[in-house]
C-alpha positions, 0 to 999 in steps of 0.5 A: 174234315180238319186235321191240325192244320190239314184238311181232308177233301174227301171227294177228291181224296186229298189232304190240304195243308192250309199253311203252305198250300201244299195238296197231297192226293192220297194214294190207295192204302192211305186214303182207305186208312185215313178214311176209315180212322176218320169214320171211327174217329175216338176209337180204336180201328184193328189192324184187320180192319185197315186192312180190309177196308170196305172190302171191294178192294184187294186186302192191304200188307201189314207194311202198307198200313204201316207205311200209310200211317208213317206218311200220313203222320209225316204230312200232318207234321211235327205239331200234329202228327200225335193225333194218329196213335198206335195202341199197342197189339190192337191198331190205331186211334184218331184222337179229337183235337178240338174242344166243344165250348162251353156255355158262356159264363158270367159272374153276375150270376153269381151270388155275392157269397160265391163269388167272394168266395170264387175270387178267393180260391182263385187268388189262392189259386195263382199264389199256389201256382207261383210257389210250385211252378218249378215243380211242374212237369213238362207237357208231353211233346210230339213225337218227333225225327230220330235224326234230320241231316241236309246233304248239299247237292253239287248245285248248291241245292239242300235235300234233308234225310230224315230218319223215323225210328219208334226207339232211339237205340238200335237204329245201325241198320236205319242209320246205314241207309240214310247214309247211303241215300245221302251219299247219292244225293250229294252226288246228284246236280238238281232233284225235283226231291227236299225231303226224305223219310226212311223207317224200318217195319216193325220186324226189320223187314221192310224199308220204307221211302216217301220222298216229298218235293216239287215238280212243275209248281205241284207238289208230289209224293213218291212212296218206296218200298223194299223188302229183304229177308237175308241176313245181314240185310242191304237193303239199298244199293246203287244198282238200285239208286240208279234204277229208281232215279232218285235224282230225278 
């Protein structure tokens, strides 16, 4: 199954970017999300649905399907990770990215009528185009970071935090993190880690970390959940650094 410029290898429950190379074997809660999307690809899955998968598997979180759909869009990339839509109150939607085509068309098999008539509209066509081309909208782009910061490592070494936000206001807590994930990192003298990606839950409960890199020539996924219902919430704390290691 191709996804952009990623393709799914269904028995081995790996996505391939096929730019880079890059094999990521999925862990539970994003091959079950992925697979069922693929199996009902052009319509909406309900969240219950992720949830449960096939059902010979324990029920997943709210967050862990939140999660899976974030890293899954964070592997497919800027370019593509459109393909993955939320629809609001219902769940998600894996949209069909190719085109069928189209028989082939030949103006010979056009009477001389039509297709003066054709060249006409289509010369008209251009000229119009012309004239209104400063009034076009722009096309939707994909949804892109909140923000990207390169922290450099005593080494010399570059990791980018990348922040993931659906609104471009209110973003103090997130930002506060990352902050705090960069300070440790500058702090580091060689990670096996080049990207960060950190984004709240739905209801701010929920911090959300998927950590990308290198180890050994393969490349490895770290996923990082934590949870914190106080107020004010701290999330991240360097007793916490220290304990998961993120220098490696």
């Amino acid at each position: 199954m191709q996804l952009g410029h990623c393709r799914f290898d269904e028995s081995k429950g790996a996505l391939i970017n096929s730019q880079n190379g890059e094999t990521w074997r999925l862990p539970r809660a994003e091959r079950q999300v992925l697979g069922l999307l693929i199996d009902y690809q052009g319509k909406v899955v309900a969240k219950p649905l992720l949830k449960a998968g096939n059902g010979e598997e324990q029920p997943l979180s709210d967050a862990s399907v939140a999660h899976a759909i974030f890293t899954l869009r964070a592997f497919l990339g800027p370019q593509y990770e459109s393909l993955i839509e939320t629809v609001k109150g219902q769940g998600y939607l894996l949209k069909h990215h190719r085109s069928r085509k189209k028989e082939a068309f030949s103006w010979r098999s056009l009477p001389r009528v039509a297709m003066v008539a054709a060249i006409t509209l289509i010369v008209s066509g251009l000229i119009s185009a012309m004239v209104l081309i400063d009034f076009t909208p722009p096309k939707t782009l994909p949804v892109m970071p909140n923000s990207v910061t390169s922290v450099k490592l005593t080494s010399g070494q570059s990791v980018d935090v990348i922040l993931y936000s659906r609104s471009k206001t209110n973003n103090a807590l997130l930002k506060e993190q990352g902050m705090q994930i960069q300070q440790k990192f500058s702090q580091c003298v060689i990670t096996p880690w080049k990207s960060i990606y950190l984004s709240l839950s739905h209801d701010k409960q929920v911090l959300n970390i998927t950590l990308r890199g290198d180890h050994f020539g393969q490349s490895v996924i770290r996923n990082l959940k934590i949870s914190d219902l106080r107020q004010p919430k701290k999330f991240i704390s360097q007793q916490w650094l220290e304990g998961v290691e993120v220098c490696g």
